[in-house]
C-alpha positions as CSV (number, residue, x, y, z in Angstrom):
1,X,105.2,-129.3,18.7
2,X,108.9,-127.7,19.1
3,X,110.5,-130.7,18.1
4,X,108.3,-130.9,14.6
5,X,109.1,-127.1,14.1
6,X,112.4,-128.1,14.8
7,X,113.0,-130.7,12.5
8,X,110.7,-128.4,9.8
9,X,113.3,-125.4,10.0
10,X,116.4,-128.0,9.6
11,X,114.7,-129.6,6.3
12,X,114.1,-126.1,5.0
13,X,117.5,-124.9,6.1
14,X,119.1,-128.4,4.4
15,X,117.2,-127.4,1.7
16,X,118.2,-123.9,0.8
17,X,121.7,-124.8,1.9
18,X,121.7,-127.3,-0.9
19,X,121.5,-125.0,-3.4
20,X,124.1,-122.5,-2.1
21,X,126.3,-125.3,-2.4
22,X,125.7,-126.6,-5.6
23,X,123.9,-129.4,-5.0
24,X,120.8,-127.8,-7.4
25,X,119.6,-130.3,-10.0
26,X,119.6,-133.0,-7.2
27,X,117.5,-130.8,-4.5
28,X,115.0,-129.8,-7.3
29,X,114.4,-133.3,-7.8
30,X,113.9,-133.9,-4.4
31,X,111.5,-131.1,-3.5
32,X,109.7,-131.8,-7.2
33,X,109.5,-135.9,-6.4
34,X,107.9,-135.4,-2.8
35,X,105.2,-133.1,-4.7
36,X,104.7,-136.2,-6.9
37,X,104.9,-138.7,-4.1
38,X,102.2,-136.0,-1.8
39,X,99.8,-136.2,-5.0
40,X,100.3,-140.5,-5.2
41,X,99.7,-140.7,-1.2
42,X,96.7,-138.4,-2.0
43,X,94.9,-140.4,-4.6
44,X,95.4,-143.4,-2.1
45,X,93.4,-142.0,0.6
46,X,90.4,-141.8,-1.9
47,X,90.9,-145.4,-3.4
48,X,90.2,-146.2,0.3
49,X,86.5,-145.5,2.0
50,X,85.9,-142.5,3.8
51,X,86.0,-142.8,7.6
52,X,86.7,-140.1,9.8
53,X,87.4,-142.4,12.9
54,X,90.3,-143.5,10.8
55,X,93.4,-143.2,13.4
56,X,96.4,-142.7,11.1
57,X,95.3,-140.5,8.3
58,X,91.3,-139.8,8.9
59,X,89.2,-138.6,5.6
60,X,86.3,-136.8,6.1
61,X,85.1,-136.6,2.2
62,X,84.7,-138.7,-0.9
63,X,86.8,-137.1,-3.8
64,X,88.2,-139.3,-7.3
65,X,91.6,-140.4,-6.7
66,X,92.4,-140.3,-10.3
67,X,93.3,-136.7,-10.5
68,X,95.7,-137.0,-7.9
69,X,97.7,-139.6,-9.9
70,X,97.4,-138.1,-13.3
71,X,99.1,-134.9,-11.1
72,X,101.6,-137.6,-9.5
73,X,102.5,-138.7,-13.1
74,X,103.2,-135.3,-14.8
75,X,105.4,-134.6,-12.0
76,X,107.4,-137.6,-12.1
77,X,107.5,-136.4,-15.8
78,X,109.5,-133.5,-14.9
79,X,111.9,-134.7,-12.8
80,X,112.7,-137.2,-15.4
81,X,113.3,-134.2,-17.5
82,X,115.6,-132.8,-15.0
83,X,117.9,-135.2,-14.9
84,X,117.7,-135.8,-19.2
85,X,118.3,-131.8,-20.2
86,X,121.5,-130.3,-20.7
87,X,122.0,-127.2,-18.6
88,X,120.9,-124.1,-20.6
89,X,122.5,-120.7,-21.8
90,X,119.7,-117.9,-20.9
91,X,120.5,-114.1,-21.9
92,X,122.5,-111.8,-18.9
93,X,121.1,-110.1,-16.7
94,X,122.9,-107.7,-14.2
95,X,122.0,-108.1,-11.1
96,X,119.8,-104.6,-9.7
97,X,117.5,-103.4,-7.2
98,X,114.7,-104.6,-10.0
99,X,115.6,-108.3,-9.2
100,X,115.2,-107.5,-6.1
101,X,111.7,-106.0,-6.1
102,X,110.8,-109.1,-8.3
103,X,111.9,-111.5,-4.9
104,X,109.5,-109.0,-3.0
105,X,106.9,-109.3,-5.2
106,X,106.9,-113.0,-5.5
107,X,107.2,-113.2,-1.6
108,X,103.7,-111.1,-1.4
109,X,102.2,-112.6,-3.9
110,X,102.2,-115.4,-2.8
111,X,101.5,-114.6,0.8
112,X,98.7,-112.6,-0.3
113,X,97.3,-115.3,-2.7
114,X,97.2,-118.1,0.5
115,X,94.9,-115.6,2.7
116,X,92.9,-114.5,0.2
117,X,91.7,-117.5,-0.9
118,X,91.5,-118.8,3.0
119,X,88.7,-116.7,3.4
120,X,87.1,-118.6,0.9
121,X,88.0,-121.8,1.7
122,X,87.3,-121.2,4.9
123,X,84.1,-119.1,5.5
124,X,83.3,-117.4,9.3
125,X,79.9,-119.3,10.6
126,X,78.4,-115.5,10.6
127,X,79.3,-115.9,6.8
128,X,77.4,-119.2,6.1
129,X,74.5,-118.4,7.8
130,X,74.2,-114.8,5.9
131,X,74.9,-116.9,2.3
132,X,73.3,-119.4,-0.1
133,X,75.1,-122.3,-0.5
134,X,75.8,-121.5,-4.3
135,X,77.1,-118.7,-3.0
136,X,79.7,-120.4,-0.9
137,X,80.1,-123.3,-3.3
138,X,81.2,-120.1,-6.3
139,X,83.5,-118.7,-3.4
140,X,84.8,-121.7,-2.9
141,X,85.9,-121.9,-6.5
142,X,87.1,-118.3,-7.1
143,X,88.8,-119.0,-4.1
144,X,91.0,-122.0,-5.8
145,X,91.6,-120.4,-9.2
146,X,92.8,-117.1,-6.9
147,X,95.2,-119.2,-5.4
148,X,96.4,-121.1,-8.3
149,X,96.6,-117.9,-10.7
150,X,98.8,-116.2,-7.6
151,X,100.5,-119.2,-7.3
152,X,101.4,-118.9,-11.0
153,X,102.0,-115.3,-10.8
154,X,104.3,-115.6,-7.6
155,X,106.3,-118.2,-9.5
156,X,106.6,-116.3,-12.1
157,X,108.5,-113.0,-10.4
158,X,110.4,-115.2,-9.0
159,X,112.1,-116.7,-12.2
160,X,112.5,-112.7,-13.0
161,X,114.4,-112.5,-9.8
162,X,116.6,-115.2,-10.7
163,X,117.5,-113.8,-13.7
164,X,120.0,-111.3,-12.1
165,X,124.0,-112.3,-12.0
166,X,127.3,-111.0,-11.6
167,X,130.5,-111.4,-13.1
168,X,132.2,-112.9,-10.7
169,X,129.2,-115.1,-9.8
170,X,126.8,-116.0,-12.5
171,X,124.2,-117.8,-10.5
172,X,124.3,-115.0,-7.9
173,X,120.3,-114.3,-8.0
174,X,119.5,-117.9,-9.1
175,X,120.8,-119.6,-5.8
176,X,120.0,-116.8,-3.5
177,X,116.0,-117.2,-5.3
178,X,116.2,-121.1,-4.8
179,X,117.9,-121.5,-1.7
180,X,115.2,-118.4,0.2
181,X,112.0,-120.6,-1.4
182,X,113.2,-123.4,-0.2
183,X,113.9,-121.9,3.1
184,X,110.6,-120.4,3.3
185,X,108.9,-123.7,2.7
186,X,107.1,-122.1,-0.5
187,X,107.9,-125.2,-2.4
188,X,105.3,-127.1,0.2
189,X,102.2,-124.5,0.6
190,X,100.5,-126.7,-2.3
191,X,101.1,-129.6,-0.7
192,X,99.7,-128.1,2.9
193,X,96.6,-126.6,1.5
194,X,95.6,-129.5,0.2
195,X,95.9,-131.4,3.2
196,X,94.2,-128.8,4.9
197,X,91.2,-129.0,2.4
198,X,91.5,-133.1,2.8
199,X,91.6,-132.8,6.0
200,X,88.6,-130.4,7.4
201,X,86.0,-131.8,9.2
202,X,82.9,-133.2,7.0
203,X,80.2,-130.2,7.8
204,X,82.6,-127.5,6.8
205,X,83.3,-128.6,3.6
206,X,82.0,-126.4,0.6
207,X,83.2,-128.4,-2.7
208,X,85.0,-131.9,-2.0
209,X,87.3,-132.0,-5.3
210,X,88.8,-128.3,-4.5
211,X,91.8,-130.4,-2.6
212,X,93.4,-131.4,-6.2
213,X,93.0,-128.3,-7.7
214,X,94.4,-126.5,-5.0
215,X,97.4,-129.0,-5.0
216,X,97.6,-128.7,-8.9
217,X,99.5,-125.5,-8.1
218,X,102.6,-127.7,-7.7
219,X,102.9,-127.5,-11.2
220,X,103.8,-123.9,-11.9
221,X,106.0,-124.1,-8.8
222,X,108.0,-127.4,-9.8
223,X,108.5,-125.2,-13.4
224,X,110.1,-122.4,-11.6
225,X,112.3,-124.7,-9.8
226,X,113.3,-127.3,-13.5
227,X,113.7,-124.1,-15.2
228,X,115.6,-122.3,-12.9
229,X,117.8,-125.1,-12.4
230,X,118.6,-125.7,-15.5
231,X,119.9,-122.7,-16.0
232,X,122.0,-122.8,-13.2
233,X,126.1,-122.7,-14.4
234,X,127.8,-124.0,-11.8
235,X,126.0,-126.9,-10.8
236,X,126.8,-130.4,-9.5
């Protein structure tokens, strides 16, 4: 277990130290192409039959695999794009403490959406027996579109954040926003929360399709990371 934390706080590091560096539009597409290649290994798991004595990768629950590679696709889509755009002017902003609260607020945002929707995913035992099932299968739901919508939202602040430079460094707030997601892992919670949903055993699951949807979140977090680096200036 130390050794896979280990190796997880080198990737991260790697990764945010990649775009310190200037390395952006290639670590983008990294981190962008692993969300597609997550969604395509995904779908895969569903082509085959449900077993959950399966040793390498067990699955508990039947789901359509299609969805997964239509994701896959439209993510392969934008790193495509990536690599065809011309960087892109984008107005000037000075950097302030506002840009700041903007990197806060994306922080919590999406801390808070994860948990919150946990609770949902997730229900206590006390909490199933006290419930209909409807009941847990409409929690279930709200749960997902919580998390995507604060997902979104997350994202969202931080693109504001990144909007802050200096004149001596124009891409002062745009790497420091990058290289700290990145760092944190944020670019992966999709990807982990669908495993997690994949992954749970067979009598705790509420709704068996919620996987994809959770993992459809990837998308507004592989914008912020295309449009951010697009904008970058000083970029590799």
């Amino acid at each position: 277990m130390i050794v896979r934390i280990l190796i997880a706080g080198f990737a991260s590091f790697v990764a945010g130290a990649s775009y310190l560096t200037g390395l952006g539009r290639l670590m983008s597409a990294l981190l962008i192409g692993f969300s597609a290649f997550s969604s395509f290994f995904f779908g895969l798991l569903f082509i085959l039959p449900s077993d959950e004595k399966r040793l390498w990768f067990p699955v508990n629950i039947g789901a359509s695999p299609w969805p997964f590679f239509v994701l896959a696709c439209v993510l392969l889509v934008m790193v495509l794009f990536l690599f065809l755009t011309k960087k892109r002017k984008t107005a000037v902003e000075q950097v302030s403490s506002v840009h700041f609260k903007y990197l806060l607020g994306g922080i919590g945002g999406y801390l808070t959406s994860l948990f919150l929707s946990s609770i949902y995913w997730f229900p206590s035992d006390a909490r199933r027996m006290s419930v209909t099932d409807s009941s847990l299968v409409s929690g279930a739901i709200f749960g997902t579109c919580l998390f995507f919508i604060g997902v979104s939202l997350s994202s969202y602040l931080f693109y504001r954040a990144s909007k802050g430079v200096s004149d001596r460094h124009p891409d002062l707030m745009r790497r420091f926003v990058l290289g700290m997601f990145t760092f944190l892992q944020f670019d992966k919670l999709p990807i982990l929360v669908a495993y997690l949903l994949i992954n749970t055993p067979k009598e705790e699951v509420i709704v068996p399709g919620l996987a994809v949807w959770a993992l459809a979140s990837s998308l507004p977090v592989a914008f912020l990371l295309l449009k951010t680096t697009l904008e970058l200036q000083e970029d590799i």
